[in-house]
Every structure is written in structure tokens, then in C-alpha cells.
C-alpha positions in Angstrom: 0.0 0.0 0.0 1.0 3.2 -0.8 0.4 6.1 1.3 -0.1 9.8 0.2 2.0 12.5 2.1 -0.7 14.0 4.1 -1.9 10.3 4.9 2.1 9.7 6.1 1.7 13.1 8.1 -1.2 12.1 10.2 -0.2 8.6 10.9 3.3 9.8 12.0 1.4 12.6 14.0 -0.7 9.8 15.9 2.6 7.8 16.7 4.0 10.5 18.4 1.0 11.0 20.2 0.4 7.4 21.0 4.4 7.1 21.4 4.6 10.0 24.4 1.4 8.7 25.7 2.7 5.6 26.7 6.0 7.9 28.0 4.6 10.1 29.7 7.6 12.6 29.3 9.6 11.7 26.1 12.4 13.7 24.4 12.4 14.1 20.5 15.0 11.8 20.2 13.2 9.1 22.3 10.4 9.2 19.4 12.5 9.5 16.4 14.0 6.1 17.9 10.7 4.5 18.9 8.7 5.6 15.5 11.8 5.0 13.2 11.4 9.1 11.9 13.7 11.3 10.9 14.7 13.7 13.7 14.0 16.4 11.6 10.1 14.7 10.7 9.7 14.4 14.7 11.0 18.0 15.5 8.0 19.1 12.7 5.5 17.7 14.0 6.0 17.8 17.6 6.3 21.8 17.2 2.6 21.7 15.6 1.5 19.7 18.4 3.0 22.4 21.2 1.4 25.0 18.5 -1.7 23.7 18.9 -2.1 23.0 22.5 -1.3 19.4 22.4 2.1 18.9 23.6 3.6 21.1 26.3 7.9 21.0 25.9 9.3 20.8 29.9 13.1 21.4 31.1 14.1 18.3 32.7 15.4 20.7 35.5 13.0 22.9 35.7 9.9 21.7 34.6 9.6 25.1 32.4 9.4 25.8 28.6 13.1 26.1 27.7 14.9 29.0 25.6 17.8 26.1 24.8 19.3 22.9 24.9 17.0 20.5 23.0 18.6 17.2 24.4 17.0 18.2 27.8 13.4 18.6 26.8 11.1 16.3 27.1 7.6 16.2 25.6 4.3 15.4 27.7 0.7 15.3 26.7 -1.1 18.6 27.8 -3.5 17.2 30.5 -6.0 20.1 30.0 -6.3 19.9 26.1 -9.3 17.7 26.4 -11.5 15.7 28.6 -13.1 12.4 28.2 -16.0 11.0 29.7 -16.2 7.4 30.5 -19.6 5.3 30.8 -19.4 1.8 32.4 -22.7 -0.2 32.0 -23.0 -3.3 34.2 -26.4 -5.4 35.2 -27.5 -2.7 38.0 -25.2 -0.4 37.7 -23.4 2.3 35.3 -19.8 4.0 36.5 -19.4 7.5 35.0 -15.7 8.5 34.9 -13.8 11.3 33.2 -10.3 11.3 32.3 -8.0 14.0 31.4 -5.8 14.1 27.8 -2.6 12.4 29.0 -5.0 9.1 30.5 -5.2 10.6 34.4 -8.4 9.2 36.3 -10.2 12.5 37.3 -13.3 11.3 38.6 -15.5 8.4 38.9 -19.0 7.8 40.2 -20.9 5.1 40.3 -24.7 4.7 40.9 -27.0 1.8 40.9 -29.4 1.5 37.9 -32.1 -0.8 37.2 -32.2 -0.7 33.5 -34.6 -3.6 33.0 -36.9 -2.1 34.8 -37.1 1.7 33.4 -38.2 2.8 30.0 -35.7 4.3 26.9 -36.8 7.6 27.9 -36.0 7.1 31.5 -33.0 5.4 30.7 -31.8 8.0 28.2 -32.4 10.9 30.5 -31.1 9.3 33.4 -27.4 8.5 31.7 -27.7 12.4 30.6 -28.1 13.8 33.9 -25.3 11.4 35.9 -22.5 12.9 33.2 -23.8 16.3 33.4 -23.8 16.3 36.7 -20.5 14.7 36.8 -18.8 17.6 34.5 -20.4 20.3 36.5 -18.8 18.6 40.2 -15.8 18.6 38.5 -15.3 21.9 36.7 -14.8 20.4 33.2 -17.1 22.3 30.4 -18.7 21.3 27.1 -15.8 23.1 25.1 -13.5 20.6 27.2 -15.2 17.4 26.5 -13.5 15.3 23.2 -15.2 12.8 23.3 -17.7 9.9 24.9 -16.6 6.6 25.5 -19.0 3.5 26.8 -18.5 0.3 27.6 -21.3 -2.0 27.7 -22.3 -5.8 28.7 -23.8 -6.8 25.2 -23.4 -6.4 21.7 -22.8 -2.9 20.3 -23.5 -2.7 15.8 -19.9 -2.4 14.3 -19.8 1.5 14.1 -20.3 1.2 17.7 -23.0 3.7 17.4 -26.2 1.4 19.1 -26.0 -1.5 21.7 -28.4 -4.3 19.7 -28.7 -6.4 22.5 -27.7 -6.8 26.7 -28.6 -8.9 29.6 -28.7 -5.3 31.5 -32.6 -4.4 29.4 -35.1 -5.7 27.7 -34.8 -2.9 25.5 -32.8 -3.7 21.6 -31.4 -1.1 19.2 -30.6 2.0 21.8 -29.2 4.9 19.5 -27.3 5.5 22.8 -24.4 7.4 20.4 -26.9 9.6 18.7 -28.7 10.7 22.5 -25.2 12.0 24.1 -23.9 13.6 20.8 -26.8 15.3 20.3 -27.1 16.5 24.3 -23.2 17.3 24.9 -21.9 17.6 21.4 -19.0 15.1 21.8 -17.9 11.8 19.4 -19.3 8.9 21.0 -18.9 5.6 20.6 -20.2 2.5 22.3 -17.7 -1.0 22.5 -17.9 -4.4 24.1 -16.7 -4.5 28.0 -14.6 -7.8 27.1 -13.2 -6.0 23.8 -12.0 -3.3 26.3 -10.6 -5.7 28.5 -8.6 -7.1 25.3 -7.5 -3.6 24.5 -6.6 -2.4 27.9 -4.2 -5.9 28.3 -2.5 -5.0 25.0 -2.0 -0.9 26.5 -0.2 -2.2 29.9 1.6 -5.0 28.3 1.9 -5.2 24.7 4.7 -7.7 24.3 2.9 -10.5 26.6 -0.6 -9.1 25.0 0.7 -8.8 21.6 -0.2 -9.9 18.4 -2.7 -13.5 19.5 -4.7 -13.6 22.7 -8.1 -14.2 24.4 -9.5 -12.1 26.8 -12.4 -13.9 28.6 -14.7 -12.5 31.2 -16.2 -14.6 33.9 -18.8 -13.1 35.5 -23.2 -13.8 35.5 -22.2 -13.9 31.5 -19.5 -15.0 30.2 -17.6 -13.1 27.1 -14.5 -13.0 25.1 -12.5 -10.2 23.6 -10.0 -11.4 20.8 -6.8 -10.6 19.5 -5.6 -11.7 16.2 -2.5 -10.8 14.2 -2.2 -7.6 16.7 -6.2 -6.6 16.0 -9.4 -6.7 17.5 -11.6 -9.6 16.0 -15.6 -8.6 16.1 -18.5 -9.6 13.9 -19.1 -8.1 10.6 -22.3 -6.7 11.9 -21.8 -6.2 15.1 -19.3 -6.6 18.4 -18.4 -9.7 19.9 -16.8 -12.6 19.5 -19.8 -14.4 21.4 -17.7 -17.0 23.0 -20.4 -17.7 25.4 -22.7 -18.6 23.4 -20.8 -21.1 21.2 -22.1 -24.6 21.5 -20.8 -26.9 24.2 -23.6 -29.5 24.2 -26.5 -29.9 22.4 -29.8 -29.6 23.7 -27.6 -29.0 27.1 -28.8 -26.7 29.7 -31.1 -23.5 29.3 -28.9 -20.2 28.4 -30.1 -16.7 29.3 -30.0 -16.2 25.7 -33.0 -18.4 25.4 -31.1 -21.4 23.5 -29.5 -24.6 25.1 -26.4 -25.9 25.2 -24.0 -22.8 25.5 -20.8 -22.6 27.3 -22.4 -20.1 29.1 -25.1 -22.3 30.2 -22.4 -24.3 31.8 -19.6 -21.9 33.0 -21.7 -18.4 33.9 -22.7 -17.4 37.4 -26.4 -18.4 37.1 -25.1 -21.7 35.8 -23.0 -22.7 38.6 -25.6 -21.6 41.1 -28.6 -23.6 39.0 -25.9 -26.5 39.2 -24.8 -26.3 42.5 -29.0 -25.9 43.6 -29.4 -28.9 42.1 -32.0 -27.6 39.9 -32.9 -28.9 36.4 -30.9 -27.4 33.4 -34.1 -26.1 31.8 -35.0 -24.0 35.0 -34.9 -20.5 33.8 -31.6 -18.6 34.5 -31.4 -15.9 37.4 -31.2 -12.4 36.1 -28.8 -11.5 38.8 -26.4 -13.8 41.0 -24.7 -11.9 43.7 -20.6 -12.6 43.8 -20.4 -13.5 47.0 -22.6 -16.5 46.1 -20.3 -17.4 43.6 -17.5 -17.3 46.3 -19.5 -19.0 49.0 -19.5 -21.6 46.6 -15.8 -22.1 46.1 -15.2 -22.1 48.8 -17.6 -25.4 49.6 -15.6 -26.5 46.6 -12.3 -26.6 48.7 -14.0 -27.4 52.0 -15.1 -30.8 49.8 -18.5 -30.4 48.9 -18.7 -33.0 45.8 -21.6 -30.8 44.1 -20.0 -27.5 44.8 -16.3 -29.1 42.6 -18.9 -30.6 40.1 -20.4 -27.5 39.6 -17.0 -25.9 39.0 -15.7 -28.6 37.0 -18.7 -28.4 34.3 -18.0 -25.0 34.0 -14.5 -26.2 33.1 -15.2 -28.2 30.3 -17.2 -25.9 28.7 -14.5 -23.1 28.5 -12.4 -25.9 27.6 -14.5 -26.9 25.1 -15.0 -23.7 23.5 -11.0 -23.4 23.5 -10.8 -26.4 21.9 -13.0 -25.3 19.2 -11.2 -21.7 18.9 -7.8 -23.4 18.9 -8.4 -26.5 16.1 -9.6 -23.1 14.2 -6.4 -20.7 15.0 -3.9 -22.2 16.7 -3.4 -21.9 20.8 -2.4 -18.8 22.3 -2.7 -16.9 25.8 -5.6 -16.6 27.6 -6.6 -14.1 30.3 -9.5 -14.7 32.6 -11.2 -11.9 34.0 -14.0 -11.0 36.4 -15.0 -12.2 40.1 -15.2 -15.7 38.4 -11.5 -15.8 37.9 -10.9 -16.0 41.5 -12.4 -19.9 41.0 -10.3 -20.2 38.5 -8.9 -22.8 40.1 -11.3 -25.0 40.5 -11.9 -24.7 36.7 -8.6 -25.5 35.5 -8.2 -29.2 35.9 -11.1 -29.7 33.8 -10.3 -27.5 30.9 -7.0 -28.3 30.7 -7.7 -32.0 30.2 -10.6 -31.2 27.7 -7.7 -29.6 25.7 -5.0 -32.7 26.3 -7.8 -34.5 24.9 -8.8 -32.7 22.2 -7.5 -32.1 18.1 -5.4 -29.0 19.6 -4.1 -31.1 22.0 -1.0 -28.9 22.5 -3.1 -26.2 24.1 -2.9 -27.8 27.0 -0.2 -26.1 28.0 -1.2 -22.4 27.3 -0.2 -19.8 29.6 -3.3 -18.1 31.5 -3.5 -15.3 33.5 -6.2 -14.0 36.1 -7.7 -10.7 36.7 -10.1 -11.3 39.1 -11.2 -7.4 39.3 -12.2 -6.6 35.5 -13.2 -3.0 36.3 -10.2 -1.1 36.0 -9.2 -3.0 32.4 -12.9 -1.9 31.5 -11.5 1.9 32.2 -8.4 1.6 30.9 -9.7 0.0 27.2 -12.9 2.6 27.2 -10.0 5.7 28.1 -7.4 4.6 25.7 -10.4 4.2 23.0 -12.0 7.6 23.6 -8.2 9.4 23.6 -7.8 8.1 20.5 -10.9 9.2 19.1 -9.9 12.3 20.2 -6.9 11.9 18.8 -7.9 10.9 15.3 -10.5 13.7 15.3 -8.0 16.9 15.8 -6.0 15.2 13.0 -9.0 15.5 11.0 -9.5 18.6 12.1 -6.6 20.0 11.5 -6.0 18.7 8.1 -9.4 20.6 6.8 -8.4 23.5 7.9 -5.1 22.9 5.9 -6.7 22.0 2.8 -9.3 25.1 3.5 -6.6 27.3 3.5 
């Protein structure tokens, strides 16, 4: 592929951003290194960026904008050149959070909301006034805000615009995008909690989370967020991989979904519960487990209790299972488990590992797999480095018209 100049200019323009980002306080020849520029290239852009706002140039001794000696500058994201706001939305609950332009946590505030239980309208107005409210305790205007970023349990279309579907509402096709552009006049985009939790794993740690790796959340659903060849992997239509609701055994036990036989039906909160219960597979799947239920019964598990490690173990082979299936397809590669349900982990992992020595990717058995048992900050971290980079990408844009304007 071959790339125009003002196409080279803006993606060299992002990697500095992305590059002093990551830095925190960078000197130019610390870029030109890591981005393989010129340092003439990086000394051109990086004075547009200060120009505009972007970049702020500090003394290494002083901390103030220097009159000479280059090799002692270093470059740091302006905090204050924009704000993003940050919407988390669990089953009960939605987190509001707003970081500044170099990635710093400003403010977060959580507050329980039933969403199955109100109407769009309700809904709609309600997320409104939690981020308006938020901006206002915190100082941060409309002319500050660059952009909206929310992460969501459920399936988002592939613009990212409307969440299709969720265990959090009855409710289907929510323009949420189109209600907080139109009230706060910010880019908003919506993404998959689990994709974030894929994204944020590759931000902290990108040669462990690199190029092939599964995120998987373990929680009253259970999700997966896939890296392939160093990208994303989502639907064509929407978000999602929808690793939970893969098939583990036909006409096996009820899913929340409404169909049978899903890992999920197997390996997801309500699952475990409606297994440890004793209760038949078809019964109808609780719309809420609480986590300490889930840990009450773990720790039967290790106290003994034969149902309590059968309960575990099922839910074992059908993350195995779906492994299997994923690996025979792409090869193995590392999994992360994430969510209160990693903290069983466990009591999982005898079974899935010997439903992978037994199966066609037999060599799997032996993939590494990591635990984050508390999913929420990765859920912040993907959603903030998504809506920077939105950000991001739309002052390049901007910028760029005004060029060709004139």
C-alpha cells in the first residue's frame, strides 16, 4: 500500500501521540527512535502539536518551557487539552468517569441503575443527567469534553454507534451514540466490556498481550475479547466474539439467551448456582447472582462439597470446550481470565486443561493463562485509551481541513 504524504503526516502525528502517551515525558530523540522518523520529521510535527495545544515541551530541571538545549526537553501530553468522559454499564449499575488528555483518572461515580426495569426515555435521561452532573462537580465544560466513550455488557452494531442487545434491558437497538452527541456535542462511541478488557491488556503489556490472545470475562455472563495478528476480531455486523454462546452440548442446559447448550449455560454465574441448587438445566436462569454467592461456593468447593467441585468442573469443560473449538480453528495462544469468576479459576482448570489434552489441539494444554479477578479497571483503561484516541484521530481531522481550507 502506498500512502499519500498527508496520509504519512497524520499517521506519523498519531505515533507521536500514541508514542509520548505511553512515555509520559519523552524527548524528540526518544520518538524518532521508537517511530523509526527522521529527527527532523519528529522536530516538525511535535512543534505543531505544542502549537496547537497538544504537547507542552518541559526542562528536565525545571519543569519550564526552555529558551535552549534540546537534548534536555522532554515532551508530555497537555492534561487540559481535552476531557473524556467514561460510561461503564453493568447489570444494576453504570460508573461515570472522566479522564484528562494524558490518560489521568479524574473522577469516577458510580450509581446503581435498574435498567430492566425503566423505560428508553428514562434510561436515556437518566445516563444524561449522571455525566452532566459529573462535568459540572468537577469543573470540566462542554468546550473541554472530546469525546464519549461507553463500555457496555452486550453487543454494540460495528460503528459502535447502538447496543443491539444486553442482559442489563429488555430494550434492543438503543441509539445511545446519537442521544449524548446530540445532548453534549462530543464523538461517542459505544464498544464491548470484554473488547476493552482485550485492548486495555494489549495498552499495559503489549509484548505479553501482543499480536494473539483471548481475553475472557467470567462473570453472571461469560464473554470473550479477541486478539488476532495484533487486532481486534468482532463480527461483521456487530461486536463480539460471542464465545459464550458457542455450543458446548446440544440440547444441554437453558442459556439466558434463550437457546441450550452454551458454554455459558455451563460456565456463567447463574449456571454454577442452578448446578450447584441442584436444579434442572431447563429451569430459567437468574437475572442476577450476587458474587459473594459465587464465592460462598468455592469455597464449599475446597471445604469438599462434591456438588460444589462438580459444579466448578462443568464449568471447566465448557470453557475448555470452546478453546478447543477456537484453537483447532487458529492455533493456541494466551488466555486471560477476567471477572469475580477468575478468583475460582482454580477450580476450573483441571477440567479445561484435560478437555484440551484430549482434544485435536491437544498442544493447548499447555497455554499460559493469567487471572484478573477485578475486571473493572481494564474496563476503564480500554474505554480511556479508546475515547483518547478518538480524540486523537478527530483533531488530526480537524486540522487537516483546515489545511486544505486554506
Amino acid at each position: 500500500m502506498v500512502l499519500r504524504s498527508d496520509d504519512m503526516r497524520r499517521r506519523n502525528r498519531l505515533r507521536i501521540i500514541q508514542i509520548v502517551r505511553r512515555g509520559g515525558t519523552v524527548s524528540r530523540g526518544e520518538i524518532a527512535q521508537a517511530a523509526a522518523l527522521s529527527p527532523a520529521t519528529v522536530s516538525t510535527i511535535s512543534a505543531e502539536l505544542i502549537a496547537e495545544g497538544v504537547l507542552v515541551a518541559r526542562s528536565a530541571e525545571t519543569g519550564a518551557l526552555p529558551g535552549r538545549g534540546r537534548p534536555s526537553v522532554g515532551l508530555s501530553l497537555n492534561p487540559r487539552f481535552r476531557h473524556a468522559v467514561l460510561l461503564i454499564l453493568k447489570i444494576g449499575e453504570v460508573h461515570v468517569a472522566i479522564v484528562d488528555y494524558a490518560g489521568s483518572l479524574i473522577a469516577r461515580q458510580p450509581f446503581d441503575l435498574d435498567m430492566a426495569g425503566v423505560s428508553m426515555e428514562e434510561f436515556r435521561r437518566t445516563l444524561i443527567t449522571e455525566i452532566r452532573q459529573t462535568l459540572e462537580a468537577n469543573g470540566i465544560s462542554a468546550a473541554q469534553l472530546g469525546g464519549i466513550s461507553i463500555g457496555v455488557q452486550g453487543t454494540t452494531d460495528s460503528a459502535g454507534l447502538r447496543l443491539l442487545r444486553s442482559p442489563m434491558t429488555p430494550h434492543t437497538n438503543i441509539p445511545m451514540a446519537d442521544w449524548l452527541e446530540e445532548e453534549f456535542g462530543a464523538p461517542t462511541r459505544l464498544a464491548n466490556d470484554c473488547d476493552l478488557i482485550a485492548r486495555a491488556l494489549n495498552w499495559r503489556d503489549p509484548e505479553r498481550y501482543c499480536d494473539n490472545f483471548a481475553a475472557i470475562l467470567l462473570a453472571h455472563g461469560v464473554g470473550m475479547g479477541l486478539f488476532l495478528r495484533g487486532r481486534i476480531i468482532n463480527g461483521t455486523q456487530s461486536s463480539g466474539t460471542e464465545f459464550g454462546h458457542m455450543l458446548h452440548q446440544a440440547g444441554g442446559a437453558l442459556c439466558r439467551c434463550g437457546a441450550r447448550g452454551c458454554i455459558e449455560a455451563a460456565a456463567g454465574d447463574y449456571a454454577i448456582l442452578r448446578h450447584f441448587r441442584g436444579d434442572p438445566p431447563d429451569l430459567k436462569p437468574d437475572r442476577h447472582v450476587e458474587p459473594s454467592e459465587i464465592v460462598w461456593i468455592a469455597d464449599a468447593a475446597r471445604n469438599g462439597d462434591p456438588l460444589a467441585i462438580d459444579s466448578f468442573a462443568a464449568a471447566g469443560r465448557a470453557l475448555g470446550s470452546g478453546l478447543a473449538g477456537l484453537f483447532a480453528l487458529v492455533d493456541p495462544f494466551r488466555v486471560a481470565f477476567a471477572g469475580h469468576g477468575a478468583a475460582a479459576f482454580d477450580l476450573m482448570e483441571p477440567a479445561l486443561r484435560e478437555v484440551l489434552r484430549n482434544s485435536n489441539a491437544a498442544a493447548a494444554q499447555e497455554i499460559p493463562i493469567d487471572l484478573f479477578v477485578d475486571d473493572m479497571p481494564l474496563i476503564l483503561d480500554g474505554c480511556g485509551i479508546g475515547a483518547l484516541a478518538e480524540i486523537d484521530a478527530t483533531q488530526a481531522d480537524r486540522v487537516w481541513e483546515t489545511m486544505r481550507n486554506g
